[in-house]
C-alpha positions as CSV (number, residue, x, y, z in Angstrom):
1,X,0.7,-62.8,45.7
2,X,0.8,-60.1,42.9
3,X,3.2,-58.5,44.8
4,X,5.6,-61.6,44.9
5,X,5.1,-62.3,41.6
6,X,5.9,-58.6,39.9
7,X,9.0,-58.8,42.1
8,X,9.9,-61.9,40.5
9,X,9.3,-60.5,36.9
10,X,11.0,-57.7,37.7
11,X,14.6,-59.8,39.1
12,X,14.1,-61.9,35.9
13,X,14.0,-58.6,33.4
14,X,17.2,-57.2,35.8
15,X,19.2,-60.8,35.1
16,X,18.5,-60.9,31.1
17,X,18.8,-57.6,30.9
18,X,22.4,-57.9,32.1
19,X,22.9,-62.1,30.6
20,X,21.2,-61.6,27.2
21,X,21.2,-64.0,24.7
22,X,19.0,-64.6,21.3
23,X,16.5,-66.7,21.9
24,X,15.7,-66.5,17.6
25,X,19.5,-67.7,17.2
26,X,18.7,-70.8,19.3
27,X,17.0,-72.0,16.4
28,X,19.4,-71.1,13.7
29,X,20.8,-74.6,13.7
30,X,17.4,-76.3,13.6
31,X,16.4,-74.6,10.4
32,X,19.3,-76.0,8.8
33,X,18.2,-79.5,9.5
34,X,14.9,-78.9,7.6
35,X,17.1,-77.9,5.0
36,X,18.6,-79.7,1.8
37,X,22.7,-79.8,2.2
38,X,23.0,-78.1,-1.0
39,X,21.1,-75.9,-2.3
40,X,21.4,-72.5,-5.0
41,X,20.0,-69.4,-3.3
42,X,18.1,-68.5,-0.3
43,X,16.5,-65.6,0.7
44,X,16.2,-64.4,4.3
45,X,13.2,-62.3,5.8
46,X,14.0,-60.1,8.2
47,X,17.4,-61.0,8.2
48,X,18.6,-58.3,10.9
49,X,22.0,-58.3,11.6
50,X,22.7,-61.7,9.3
51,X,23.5,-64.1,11.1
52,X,21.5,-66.9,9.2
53,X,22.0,-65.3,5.7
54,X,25.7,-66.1,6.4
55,X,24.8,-69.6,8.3
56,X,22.7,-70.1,5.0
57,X,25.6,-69.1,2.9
58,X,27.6,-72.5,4.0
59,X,25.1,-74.3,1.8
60,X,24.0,-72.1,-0.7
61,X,25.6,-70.8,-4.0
62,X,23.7,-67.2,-3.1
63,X,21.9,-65.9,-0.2
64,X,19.4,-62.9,-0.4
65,X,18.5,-60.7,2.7
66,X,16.4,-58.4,3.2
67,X,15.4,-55.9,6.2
68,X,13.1,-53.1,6.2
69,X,15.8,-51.4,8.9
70,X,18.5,-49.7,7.1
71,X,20.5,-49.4,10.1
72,X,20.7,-53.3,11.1
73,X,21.0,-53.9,7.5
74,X,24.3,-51.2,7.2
75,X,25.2,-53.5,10.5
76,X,24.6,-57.0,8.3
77,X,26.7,-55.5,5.9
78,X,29.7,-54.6,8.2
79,X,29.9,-57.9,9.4
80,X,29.8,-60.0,6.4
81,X,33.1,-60.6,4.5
82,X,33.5,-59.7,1.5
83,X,33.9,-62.9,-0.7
84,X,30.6,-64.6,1.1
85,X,28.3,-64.6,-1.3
86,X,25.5,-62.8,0.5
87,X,24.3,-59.7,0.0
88,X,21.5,-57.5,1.8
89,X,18.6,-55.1,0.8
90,X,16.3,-52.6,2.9
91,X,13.0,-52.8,1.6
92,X,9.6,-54.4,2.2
93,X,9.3,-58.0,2.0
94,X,5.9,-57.9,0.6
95,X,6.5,-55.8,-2.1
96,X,10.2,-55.6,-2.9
97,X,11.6,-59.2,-3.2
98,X,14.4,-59.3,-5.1
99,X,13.7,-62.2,-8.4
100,X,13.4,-65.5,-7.4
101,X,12.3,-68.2,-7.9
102,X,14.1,-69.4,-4.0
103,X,14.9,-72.7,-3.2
104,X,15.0,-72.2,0.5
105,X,12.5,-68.7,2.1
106,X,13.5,-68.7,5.9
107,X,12.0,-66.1,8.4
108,X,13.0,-65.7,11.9
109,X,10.8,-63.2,14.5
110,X,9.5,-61.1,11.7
111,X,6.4,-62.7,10.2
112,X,4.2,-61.1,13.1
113,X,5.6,-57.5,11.8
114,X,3.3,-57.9,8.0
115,X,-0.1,-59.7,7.1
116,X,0.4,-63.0,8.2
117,X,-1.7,-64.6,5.1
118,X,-0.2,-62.3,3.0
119,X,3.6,-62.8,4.0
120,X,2.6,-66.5,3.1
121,X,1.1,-66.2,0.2
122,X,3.9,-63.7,-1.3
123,X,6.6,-65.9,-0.1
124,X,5.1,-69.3,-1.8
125,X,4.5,-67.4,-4.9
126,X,8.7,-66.8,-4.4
127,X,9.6,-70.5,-3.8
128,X,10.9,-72.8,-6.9
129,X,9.0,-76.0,-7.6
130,X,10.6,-78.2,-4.6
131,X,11.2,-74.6,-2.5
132,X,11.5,-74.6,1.4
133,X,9.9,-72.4,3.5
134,X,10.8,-72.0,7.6
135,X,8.9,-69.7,9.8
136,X,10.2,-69.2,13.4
137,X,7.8,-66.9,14.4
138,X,5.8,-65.2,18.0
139,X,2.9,-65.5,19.0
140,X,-0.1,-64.0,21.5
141,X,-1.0,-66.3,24.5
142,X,-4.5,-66.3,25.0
143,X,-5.4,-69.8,27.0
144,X,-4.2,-70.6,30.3
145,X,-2.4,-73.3,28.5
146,X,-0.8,-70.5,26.4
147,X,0.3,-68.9,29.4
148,X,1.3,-72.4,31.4
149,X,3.3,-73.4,28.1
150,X,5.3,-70.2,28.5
151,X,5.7,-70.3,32.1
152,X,7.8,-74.0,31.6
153,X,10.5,-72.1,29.6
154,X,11.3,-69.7,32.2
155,X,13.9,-71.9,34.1
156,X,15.3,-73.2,30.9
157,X,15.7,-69.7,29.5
158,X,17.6,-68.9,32.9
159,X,19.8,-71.6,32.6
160,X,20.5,-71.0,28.9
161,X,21.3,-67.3,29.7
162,X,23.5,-68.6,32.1
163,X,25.3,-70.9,30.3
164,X,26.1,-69.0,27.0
165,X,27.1,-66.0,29.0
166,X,29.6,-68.2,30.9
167,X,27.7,-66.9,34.2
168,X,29.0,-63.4,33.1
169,X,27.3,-59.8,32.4
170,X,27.8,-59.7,28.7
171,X,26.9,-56.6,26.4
172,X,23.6,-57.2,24.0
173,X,24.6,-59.2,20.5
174,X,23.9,-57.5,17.5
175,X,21.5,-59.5,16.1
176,X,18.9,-57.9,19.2
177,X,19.2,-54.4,18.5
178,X,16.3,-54.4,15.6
179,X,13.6,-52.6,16.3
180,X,11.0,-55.6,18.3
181,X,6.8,-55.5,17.6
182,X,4.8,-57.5,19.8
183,X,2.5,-60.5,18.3
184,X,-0.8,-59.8,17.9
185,X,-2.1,-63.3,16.7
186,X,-2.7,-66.2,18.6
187,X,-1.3,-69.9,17.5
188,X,-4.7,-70.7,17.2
189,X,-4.9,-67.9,14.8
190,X,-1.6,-69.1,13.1
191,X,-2.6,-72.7,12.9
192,X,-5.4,-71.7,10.8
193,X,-4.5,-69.0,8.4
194,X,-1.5,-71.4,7.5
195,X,-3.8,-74.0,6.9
196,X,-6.0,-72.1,4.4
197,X,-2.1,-70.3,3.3
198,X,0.4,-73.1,2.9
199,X,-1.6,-76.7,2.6
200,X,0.5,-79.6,4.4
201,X,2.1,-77.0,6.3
202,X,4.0,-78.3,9.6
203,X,3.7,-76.3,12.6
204,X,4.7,-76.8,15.8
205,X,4.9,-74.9,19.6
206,X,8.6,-74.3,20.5
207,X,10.6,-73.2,23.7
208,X,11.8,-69.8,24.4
209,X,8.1,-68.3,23.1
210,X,8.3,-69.3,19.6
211,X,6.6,-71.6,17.3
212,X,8.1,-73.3,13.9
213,X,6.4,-73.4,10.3
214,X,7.6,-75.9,7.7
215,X,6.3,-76.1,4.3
216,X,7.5,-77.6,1.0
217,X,6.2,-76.7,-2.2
218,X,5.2,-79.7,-3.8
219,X,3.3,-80.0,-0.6
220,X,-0.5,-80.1,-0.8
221,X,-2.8,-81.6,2.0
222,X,-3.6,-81.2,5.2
223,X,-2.0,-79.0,8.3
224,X,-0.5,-80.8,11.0
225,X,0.1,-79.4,14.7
């Protein structure tokens, strides 16, 4: 059986190794949707290669990213035109935020890379009064229903490979050649540092090995999950 199984793993790393797509990017779309349609600046965590500064940019006056890799931020750079009004910054997000206050914080796959409590508290200290934080974040499975809840995605991530490849190989995008750390917190672990972090936060288990944070600033009771 453990035989079959690492076989299987192994044709599954082989097929998204050559039909890979960005499983963070999937969720670009949602975050706008928790998002006002106008709004003045934003700043992006982690923003990697910048693909949601620039999505971010379509509603903002400003956008603000920042990356601690100065080689996906040169790349960020490269691909943003010139007259978008975004602009990008290596440096810590704990400690070298550029001025805010923001009216939107978004961070996508990087949360697990910094003190989770901290990261929080440092970004709400960053939001304006009615200021929008989204977390799309990883976390550890621990529970068999962590490990059954990821096991569902698997034929869904196939197919989605599939489909945005067009069935084709297809070279790795940009926006996945950051340097990657595994999570080392559980959503358990998550669930309640936010709710001591962020009261009223919204979080929520997600496809594709992800879970979502919402939290508004005038927000101030409870955590819901």
């Amino acid at each position: 059986m453990s035989t079959l199984l690492s076989r299987i793993l192994r044709a599954l790393e082989q097929f998204h190794a050559t039909h890979p797509w960005d499983h963070n990017a999937h969720y670009h779309r949602w975050i706008l949707r928790q998002l006002p349609r106008r709004f003045n600046n934003a700043l992006d965590v982690g923003s990697g290669s910048g693909d949601l500064a620039r999505l971010l940019a379509s509603r903002a006056e400003a956008v603000h990213g920042i990356d601690v890799d100065c080689t996906i931020v040169d790349r960020a750079r490269e691909l943003t035109a010139p007259a978008a009004p975004v602009t990008f910054t290596v440096g810590d997000a704990l400690n070298e935020i550029p001025p805010g206050p923001y009216d939107v914080i978004t961070c996508v796959a990087t949360i697990h890379h910094m003190p989770f409590s901290d990261a929080l508290t440092r970004f709400r200290q960053h939001l304006g009064p009615r200021g929008t934080l989204v977390v799309v974040g990883v976390s550890r499975p621990q529970s068999w229903s962590d490990y059954l809840f990821e096991a569902a995605a698997i034929p869904s991530n196939v197919a989605m490979a599939w489909i945005k490849n067009k069935g084709r190989k297809a070279p790795r995008p940009a926006s996945m050649t950051a340097p990657t750390r595994p999570a080392t917190m559980t959503f358990a672990d998550i669930v309640r540092d936010a709710r001591q972090a962020l009261p009223g936060a919204r979080l929520r288990r997600r496809l594709f090995w992800r879970y979502t944070l919402v939290w508004h600033q005038h927000q101030a009771i409870g955590v819901t999950v």
